[in-house]
Kinemage of the C-alpha trace (Angstrom):
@kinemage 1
@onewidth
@group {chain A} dominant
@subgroup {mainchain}
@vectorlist {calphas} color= white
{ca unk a 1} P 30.820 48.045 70.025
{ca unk a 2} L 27.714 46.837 67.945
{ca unk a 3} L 29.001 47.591 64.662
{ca unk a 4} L 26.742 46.092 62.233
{ca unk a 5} L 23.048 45.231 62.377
{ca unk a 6} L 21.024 42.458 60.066
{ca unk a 7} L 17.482 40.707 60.507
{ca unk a 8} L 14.234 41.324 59.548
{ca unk a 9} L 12.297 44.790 59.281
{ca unk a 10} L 9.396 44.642 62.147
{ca unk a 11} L 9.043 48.401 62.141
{ca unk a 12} L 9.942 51.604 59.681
{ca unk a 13} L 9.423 55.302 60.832
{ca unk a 14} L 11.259 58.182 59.062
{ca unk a 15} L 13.384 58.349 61.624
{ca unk a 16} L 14.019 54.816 63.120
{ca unk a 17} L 13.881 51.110 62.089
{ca unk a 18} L 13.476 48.250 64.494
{ca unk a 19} L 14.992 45.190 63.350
{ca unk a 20} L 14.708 42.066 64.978
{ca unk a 21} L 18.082 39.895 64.911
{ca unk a 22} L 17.328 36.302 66.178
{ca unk a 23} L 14.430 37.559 68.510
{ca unk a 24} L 15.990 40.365 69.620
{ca unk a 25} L 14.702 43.790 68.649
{ca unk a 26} L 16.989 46.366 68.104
{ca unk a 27} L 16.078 49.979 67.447
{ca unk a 28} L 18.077 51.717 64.537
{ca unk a 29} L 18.091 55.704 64.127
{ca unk a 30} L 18.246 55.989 60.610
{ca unk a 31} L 17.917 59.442 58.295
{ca unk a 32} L 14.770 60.290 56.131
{ca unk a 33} L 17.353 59.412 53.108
{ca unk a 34} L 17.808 56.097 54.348
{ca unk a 35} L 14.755 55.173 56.105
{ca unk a 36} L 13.223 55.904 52.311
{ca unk a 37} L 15.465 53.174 50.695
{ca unk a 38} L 14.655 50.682 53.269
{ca unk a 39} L 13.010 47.390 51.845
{ca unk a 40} L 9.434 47.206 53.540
{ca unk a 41} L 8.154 45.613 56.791
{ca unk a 42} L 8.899 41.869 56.569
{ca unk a 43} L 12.006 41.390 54.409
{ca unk a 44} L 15.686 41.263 55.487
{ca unk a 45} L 18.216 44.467 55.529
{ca unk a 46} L 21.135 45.213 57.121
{ca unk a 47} L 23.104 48.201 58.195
{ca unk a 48} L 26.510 49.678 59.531
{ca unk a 49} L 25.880 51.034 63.026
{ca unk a 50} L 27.172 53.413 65.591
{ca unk a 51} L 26.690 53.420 69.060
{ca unk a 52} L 26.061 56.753 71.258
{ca unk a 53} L 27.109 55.942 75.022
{ca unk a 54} L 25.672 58.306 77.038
{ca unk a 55} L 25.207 57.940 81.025
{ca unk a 56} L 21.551 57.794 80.609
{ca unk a 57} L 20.912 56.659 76.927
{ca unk a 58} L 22.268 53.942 74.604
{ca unk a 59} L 21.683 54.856 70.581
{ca unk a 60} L 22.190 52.928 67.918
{ca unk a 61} L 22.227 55.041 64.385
{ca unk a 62} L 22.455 52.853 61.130
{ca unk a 63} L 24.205 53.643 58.017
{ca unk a 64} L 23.897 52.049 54.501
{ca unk a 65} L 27.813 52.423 53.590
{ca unk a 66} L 30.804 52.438 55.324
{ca unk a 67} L 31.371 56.043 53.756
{ca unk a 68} L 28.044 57.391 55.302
{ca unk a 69} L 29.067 55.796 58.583
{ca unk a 70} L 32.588 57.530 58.425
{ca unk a 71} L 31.226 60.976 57.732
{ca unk a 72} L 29.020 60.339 60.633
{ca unk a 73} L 32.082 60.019 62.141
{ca unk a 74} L 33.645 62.940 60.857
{ca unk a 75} L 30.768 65.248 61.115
{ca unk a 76} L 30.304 64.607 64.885
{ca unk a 77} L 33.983 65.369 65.547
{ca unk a 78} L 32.911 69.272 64.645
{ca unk a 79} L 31.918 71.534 67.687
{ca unk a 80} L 28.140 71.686 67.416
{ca unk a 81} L 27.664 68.812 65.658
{ca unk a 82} L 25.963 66.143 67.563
{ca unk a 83} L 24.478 62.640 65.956
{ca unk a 84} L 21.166 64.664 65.296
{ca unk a 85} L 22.572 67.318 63.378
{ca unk a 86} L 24.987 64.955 61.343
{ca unk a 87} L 22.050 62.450 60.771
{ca unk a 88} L 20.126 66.219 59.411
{ca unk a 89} L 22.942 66.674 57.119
{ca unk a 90} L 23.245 63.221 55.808
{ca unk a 91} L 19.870 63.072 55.333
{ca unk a 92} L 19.789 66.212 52.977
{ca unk a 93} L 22.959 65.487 50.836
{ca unk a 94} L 23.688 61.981 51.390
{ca unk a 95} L 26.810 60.714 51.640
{ca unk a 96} L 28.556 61.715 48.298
{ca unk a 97} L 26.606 65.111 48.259
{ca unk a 98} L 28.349 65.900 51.943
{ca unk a 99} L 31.773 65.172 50.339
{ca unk a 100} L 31.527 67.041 47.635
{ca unk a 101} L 29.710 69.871 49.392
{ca unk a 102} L 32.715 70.085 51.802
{ca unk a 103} L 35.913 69.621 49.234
{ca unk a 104} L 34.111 72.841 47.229
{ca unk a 105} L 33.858 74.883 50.445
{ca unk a 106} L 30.200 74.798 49.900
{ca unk a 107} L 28.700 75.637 53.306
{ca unk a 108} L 25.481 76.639 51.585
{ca unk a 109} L 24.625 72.839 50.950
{ca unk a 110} L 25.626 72.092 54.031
{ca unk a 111} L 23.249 74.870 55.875
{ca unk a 112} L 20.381 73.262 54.217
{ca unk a 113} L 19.996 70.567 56.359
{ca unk a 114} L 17.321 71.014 59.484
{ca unk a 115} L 18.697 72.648 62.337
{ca unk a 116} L 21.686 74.106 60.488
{ca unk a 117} L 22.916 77.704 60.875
{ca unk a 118} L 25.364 79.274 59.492
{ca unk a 119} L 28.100 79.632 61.718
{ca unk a 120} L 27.791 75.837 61.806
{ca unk a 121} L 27.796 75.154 58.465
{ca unk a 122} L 30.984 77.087 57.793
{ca unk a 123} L 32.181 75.370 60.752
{ca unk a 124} L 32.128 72.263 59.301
{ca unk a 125} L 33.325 73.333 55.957
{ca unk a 126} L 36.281 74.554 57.268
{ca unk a 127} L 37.358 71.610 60.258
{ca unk a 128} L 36.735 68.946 57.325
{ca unk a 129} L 37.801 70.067 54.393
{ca unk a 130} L 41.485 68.797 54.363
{ca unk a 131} L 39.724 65.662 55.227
{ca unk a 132} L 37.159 65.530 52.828
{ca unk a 133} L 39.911 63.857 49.956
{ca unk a 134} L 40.934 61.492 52.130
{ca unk a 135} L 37.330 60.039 52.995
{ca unk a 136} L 36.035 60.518 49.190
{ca unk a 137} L 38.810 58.133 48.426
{ca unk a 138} L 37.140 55.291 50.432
{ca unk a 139} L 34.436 55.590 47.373
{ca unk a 140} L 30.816 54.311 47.706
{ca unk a 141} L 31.010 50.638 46.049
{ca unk a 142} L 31.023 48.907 50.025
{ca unk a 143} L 27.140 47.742 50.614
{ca unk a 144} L 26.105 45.784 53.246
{ca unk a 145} L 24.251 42.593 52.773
{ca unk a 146} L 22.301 39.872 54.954
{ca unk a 147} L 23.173 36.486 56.481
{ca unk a 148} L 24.679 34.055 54.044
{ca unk a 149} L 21.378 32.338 52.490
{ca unk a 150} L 18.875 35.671 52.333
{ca unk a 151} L 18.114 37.777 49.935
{ca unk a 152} L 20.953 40.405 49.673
{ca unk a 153} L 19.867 44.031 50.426
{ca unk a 154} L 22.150 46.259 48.265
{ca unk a 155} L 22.246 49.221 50.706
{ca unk a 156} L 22.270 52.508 48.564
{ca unk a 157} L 22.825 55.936 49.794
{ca unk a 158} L 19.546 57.395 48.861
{ca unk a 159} L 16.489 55.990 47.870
{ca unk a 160} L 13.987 58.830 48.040
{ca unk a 161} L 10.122 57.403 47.529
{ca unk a 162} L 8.873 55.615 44.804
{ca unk a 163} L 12.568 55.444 42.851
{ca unk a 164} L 13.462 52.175 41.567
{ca unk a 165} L 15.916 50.050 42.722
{ca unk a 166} L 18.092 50.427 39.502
{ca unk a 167} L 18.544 54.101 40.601
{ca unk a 168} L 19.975 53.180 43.699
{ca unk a 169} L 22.671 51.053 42.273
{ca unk a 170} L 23.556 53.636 40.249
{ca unk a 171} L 24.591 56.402 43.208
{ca unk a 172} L 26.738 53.970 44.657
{ca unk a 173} L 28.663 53.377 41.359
{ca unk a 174} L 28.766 57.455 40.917
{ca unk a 175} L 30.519 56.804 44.882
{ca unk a 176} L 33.208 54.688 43.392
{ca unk a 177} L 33.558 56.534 40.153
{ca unk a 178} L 34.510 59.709 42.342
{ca unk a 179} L 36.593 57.910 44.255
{ca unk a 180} L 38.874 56.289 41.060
{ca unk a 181} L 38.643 59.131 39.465
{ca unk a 182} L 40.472 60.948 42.674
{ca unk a 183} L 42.979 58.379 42.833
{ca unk a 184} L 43.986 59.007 39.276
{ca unk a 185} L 44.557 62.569 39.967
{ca unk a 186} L 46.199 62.478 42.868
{ca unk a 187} L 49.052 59.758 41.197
{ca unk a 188} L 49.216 62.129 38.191
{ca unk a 189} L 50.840 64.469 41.135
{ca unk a 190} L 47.909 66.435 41.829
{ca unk a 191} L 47.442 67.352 45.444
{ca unk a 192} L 44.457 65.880 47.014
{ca unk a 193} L 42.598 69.012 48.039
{ca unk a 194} L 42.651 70.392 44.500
{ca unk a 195} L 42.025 67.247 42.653
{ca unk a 196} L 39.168 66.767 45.159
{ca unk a 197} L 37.795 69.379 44.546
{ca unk a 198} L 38.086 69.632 41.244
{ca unk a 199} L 36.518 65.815 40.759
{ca unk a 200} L 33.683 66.785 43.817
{ca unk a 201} L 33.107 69.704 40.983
{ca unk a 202} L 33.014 67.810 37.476
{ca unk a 203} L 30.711 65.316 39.632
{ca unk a 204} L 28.138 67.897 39.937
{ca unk a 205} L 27.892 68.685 36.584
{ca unk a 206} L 27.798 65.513 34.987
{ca unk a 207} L 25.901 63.301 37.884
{ca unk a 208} L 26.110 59.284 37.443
{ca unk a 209} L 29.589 60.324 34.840
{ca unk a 210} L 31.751 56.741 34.499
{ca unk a 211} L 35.722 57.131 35.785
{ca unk a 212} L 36.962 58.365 32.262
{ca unk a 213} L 34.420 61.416 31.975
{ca unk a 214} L 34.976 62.468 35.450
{ca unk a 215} L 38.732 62.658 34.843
{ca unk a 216} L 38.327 64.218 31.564
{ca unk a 217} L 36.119 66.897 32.969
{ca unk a 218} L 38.280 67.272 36.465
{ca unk a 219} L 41.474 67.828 34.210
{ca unk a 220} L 39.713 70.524 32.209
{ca unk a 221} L 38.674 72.347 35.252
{ca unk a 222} L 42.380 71.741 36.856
{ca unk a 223} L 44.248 73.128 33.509
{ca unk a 224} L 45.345 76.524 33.363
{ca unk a 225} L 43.411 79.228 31.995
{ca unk a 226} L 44.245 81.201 29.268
């Protein structure tokens, strides 16, 4: 199992990379979301990877995170959902947008992805949902870097066009933030589907929010009312 790629970018397309590892070119299907925040044609990058093994086709689809990588995972377990349609949705919410779309029971965000009905949004919604804590937990602070000695490529989980790299760092800390503020809930004896949703919630409204806000704002929303 090839489960992590890093070399030198010969080749970007929206939809693939080819990256050539010690002379060796591999090619990397990658989402528009992704393919965006790759570092130009030239310089070094690395991603996670996971191979399709088919009878007549070998794929290799990267992923900036281990979290994007697992909901790949996830997403493809779903009837209906093959690596082109969980690319589609990954590529439209990202990774943190998919967990928090899912925890809310939001198949609307989910539908918006290219080549996503309905049925199959809902689908997914409802197979991953008492998952979706559990994987929001792993948080977004992993990145991937290069060989000891390059230049390391802080891998975000969106980059669209022309946003700096600043921007990108700052998604993955709203990752971790989500995921500490989760953990906090859940040992204040919260279950993990409400506090999960109630932090995938207060992370909407108040996007990039530190650890403290987002608990603040997920206890609010987890209090009784009136």
């Amino acid at each position: 199992m090839i489960g992590r790629i890093a070399g030198v970018i010969l080749h970007r397309a929206m939809d693939h990379v080819l990256i050539d590892v010690r002379g060796v070119g591999y090619i990397v299907h990658v989402s528009p979301r992704t393919a965006a925040a790759l570092p130009p044609v030239g310089e070094a990058c690395a991603l996670y990877t996971d191979l399709l093994v088919r009878e007549d086709l070998l794929q290799l689809f990267g992923f900036p995170t281990l979290l994007e990588k697992e909901w790949h995972r996830l997403l493809t377990t779903v009837q209906g959902v093959g690596a082109k349609a969980s690319m589609a949705i990954l590529g439209t919410l990202g990774a943190e947008g998919v967990g928090r779309a899912i925890a809310l029971g939001d198949w609307s965000s989910v539908r918006a992805a290219p080549g996503v009905g309905p049925k199959l949004a809902q689908r997914v919604v409802m197979e991953l949902k008492d998952k979706a804590p559990t994987v929001m937990a792993l948080g977004g602070a992993l990145t991937v870097d290069v060989a000891p000695g390059d230049e390391v490529i802080e891998a975000p989980a969106a980059r669209p066009a022309g946003k700096p790299a600043a921007a990108v760092r700052g998604t993955a800390t709203s990752a971790g933030a989500t995921a500490d503020a989760l953990s906090a809930l859940v040992n204040l004896g919260y279950g993990q589907g409400e506090a999960a949703a109630a932090v995938a919630q207060a992370a909407g409204e108040g996007e990039g929010a530190a650890t403290p806000a987002l608990i603040r704002a997920a206890l609010k929303l987890l209090a009784p009312k009136g």
